[in-house]
Backbone bond lengths (Angstrom), bond angles and torsions (degrees), N, CA, C in turn:
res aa  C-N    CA-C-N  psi(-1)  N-CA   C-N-CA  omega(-1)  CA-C   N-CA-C  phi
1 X - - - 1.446 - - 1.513 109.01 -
2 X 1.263 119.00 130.30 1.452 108.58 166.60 1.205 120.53 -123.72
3 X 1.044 127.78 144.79 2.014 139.53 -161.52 1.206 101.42 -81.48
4 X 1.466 128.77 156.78 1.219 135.46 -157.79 1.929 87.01 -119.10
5 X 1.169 134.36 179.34 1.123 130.41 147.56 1.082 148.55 -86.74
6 X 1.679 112.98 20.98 1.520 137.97 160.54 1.230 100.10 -96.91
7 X 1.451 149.76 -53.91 1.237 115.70 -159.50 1.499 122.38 -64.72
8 X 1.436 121.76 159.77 0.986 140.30 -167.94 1.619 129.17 -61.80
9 X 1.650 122.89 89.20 1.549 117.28 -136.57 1.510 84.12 -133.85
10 X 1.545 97.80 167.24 1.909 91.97 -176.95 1.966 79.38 -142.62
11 X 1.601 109.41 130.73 1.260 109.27 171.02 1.640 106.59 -118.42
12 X 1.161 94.72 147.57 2.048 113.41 -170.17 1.423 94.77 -131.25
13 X 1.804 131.94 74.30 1.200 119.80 155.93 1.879 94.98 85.36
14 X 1.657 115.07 -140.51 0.988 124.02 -167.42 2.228 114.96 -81.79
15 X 1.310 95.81 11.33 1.450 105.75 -156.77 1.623 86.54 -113.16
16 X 1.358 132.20 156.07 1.163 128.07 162.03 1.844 104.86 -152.32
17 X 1.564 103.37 120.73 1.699 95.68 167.66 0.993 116.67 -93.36
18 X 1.323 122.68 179.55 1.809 134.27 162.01 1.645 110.12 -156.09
19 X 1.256 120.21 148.68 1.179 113.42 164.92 1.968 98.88 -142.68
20 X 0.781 91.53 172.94 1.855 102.96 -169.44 1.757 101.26 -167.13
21 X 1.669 96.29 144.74 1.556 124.73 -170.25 1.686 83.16 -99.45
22 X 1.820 116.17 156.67 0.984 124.04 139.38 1.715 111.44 -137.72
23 X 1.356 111.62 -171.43 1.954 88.23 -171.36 2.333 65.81 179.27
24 X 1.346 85.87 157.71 1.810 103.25 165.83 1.718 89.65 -157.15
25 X 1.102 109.39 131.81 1.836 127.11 159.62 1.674 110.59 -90.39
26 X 1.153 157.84 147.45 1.371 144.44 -178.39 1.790 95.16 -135.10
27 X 1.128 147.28 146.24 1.568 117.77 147.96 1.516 97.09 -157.42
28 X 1.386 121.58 124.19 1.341 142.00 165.81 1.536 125.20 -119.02
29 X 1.665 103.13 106.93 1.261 113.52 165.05 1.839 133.76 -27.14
30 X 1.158 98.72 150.74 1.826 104.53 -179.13 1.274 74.19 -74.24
31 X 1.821 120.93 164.59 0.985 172.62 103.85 1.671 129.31 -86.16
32 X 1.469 100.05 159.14 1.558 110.85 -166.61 1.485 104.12 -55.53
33 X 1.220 110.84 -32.82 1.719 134.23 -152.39 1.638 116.84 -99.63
34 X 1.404 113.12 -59.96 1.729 129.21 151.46 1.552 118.39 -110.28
35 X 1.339 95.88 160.35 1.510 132.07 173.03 1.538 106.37 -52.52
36 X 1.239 111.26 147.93 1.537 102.26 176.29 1.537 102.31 -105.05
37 X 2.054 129.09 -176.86 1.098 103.14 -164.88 1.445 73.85 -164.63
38 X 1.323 116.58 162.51 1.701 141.17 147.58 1.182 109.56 -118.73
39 X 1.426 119.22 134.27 1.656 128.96 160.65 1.898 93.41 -120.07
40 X 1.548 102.80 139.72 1.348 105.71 165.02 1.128 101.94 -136.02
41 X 1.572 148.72 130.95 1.197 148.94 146.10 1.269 119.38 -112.33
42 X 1.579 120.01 148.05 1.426 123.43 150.07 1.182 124.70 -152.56
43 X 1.233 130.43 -160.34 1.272 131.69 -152.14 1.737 132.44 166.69
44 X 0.774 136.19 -159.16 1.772 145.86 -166.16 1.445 108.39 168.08
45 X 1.470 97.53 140.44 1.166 139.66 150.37 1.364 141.99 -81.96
46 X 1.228 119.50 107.34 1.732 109.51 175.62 1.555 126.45 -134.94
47 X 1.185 126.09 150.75 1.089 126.17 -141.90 1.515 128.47 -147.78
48 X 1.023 141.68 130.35 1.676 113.74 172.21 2.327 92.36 -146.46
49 X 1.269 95.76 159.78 1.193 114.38 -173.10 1.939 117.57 -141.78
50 X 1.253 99.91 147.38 2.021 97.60 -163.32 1.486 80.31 -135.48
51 X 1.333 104.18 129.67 1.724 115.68 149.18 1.490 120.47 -81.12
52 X 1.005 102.95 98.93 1.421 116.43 165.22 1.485 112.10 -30.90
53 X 1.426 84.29 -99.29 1.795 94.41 -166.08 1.672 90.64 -110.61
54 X 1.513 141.70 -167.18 1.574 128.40 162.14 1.260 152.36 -32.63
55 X 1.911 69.50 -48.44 1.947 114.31 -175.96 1.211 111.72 -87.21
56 X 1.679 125.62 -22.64 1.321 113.45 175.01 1.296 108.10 -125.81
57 X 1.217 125.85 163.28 1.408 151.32 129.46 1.424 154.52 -104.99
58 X 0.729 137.48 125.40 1.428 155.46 -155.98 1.992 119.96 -105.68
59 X 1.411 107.08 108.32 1.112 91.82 168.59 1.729 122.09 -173.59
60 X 1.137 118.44 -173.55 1.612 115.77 -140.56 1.787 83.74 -119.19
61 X 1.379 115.22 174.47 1.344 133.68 155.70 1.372 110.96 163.35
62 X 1.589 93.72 127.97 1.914 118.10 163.50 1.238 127.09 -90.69
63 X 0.871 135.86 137.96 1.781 129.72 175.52 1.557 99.24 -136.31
64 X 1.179 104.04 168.21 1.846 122.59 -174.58 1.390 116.10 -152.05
65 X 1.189 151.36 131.95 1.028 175.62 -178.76 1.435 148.30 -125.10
66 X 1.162 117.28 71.69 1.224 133.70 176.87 1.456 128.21 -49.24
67 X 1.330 143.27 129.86 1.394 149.81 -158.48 1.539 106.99 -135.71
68 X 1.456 103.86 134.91 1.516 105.96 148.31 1.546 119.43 -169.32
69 X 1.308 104.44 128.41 1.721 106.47 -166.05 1.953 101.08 -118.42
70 X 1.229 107.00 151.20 1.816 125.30 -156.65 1.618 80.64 -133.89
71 X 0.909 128.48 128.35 1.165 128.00 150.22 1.916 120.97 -115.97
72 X 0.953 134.25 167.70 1.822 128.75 -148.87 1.332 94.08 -141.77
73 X 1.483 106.78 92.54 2.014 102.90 -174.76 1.681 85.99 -113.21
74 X 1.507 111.10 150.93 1.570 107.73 144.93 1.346 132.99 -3.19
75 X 1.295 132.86 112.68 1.588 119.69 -168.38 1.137 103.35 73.28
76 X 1.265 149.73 62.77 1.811 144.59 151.51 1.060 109.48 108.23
77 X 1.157 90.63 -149.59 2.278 117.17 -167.86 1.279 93.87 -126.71
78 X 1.395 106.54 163.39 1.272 118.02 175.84 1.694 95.76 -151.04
79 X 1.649 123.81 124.33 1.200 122.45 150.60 1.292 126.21 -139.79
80 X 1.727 108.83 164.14 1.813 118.99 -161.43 1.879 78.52 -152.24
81 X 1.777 66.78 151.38 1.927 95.92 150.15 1.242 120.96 -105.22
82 X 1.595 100.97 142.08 1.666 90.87 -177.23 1.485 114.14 -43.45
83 X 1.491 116.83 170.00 1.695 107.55 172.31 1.402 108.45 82.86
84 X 0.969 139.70 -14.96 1.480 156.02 -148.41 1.533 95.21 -125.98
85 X 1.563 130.91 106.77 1.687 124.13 175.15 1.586 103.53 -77.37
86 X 1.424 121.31 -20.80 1.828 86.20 -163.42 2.287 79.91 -135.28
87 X 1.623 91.75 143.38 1.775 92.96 177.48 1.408 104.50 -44.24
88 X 1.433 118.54 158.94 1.438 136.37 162.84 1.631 128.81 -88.03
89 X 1.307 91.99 19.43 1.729 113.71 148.50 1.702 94.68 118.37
90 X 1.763 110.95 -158.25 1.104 120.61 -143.70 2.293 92.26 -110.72
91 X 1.008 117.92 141.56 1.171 118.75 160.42 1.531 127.96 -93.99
């Protein structure tokens, strides 16, 4: 991944952090034809980086990501997290 020079970074000398939010909303109506559905995810980024020598740099980053999709069949809702084989029941 590489950082643009807007996101949000804090530099201390040869050390530099950053951290960054991400998030997606999804939502599609029932129809006559398909199921309707919500996906919501989000998440963060974090990060830190050391200049070596000029020419190089060195550096680390974790991110995490959270999931959850509802889908709207005949008779109710149904939702799961990814990773999860069978929905986590009826709404």
């Amino acid at each position: 991944m590489l950082a643009a020079s807007a996101d949000p970074s804090f530099q201390l000398g040869k050390l530099g952090l950053f951290i960054t939010g991400e998030g997606d909303w999804v939502r599609k109506d029932v129809t006559r034809f398909e199921p309707g559905f919500s996906s919501d995810a989000g998440g963060v980024i974090v990060g830190a980086d050391y200049r070596v020598l000029p020419w190089l740099t060195a550096g680390l980053a974790l991110s995490y990501l959270g999931h959850r999709i509802r889908v709207q069949v005949a008779g109710g809702r149904r939702s799961s997290r990814p990773g999860l084989t069978e929905p986590q029941g009826r709404e």
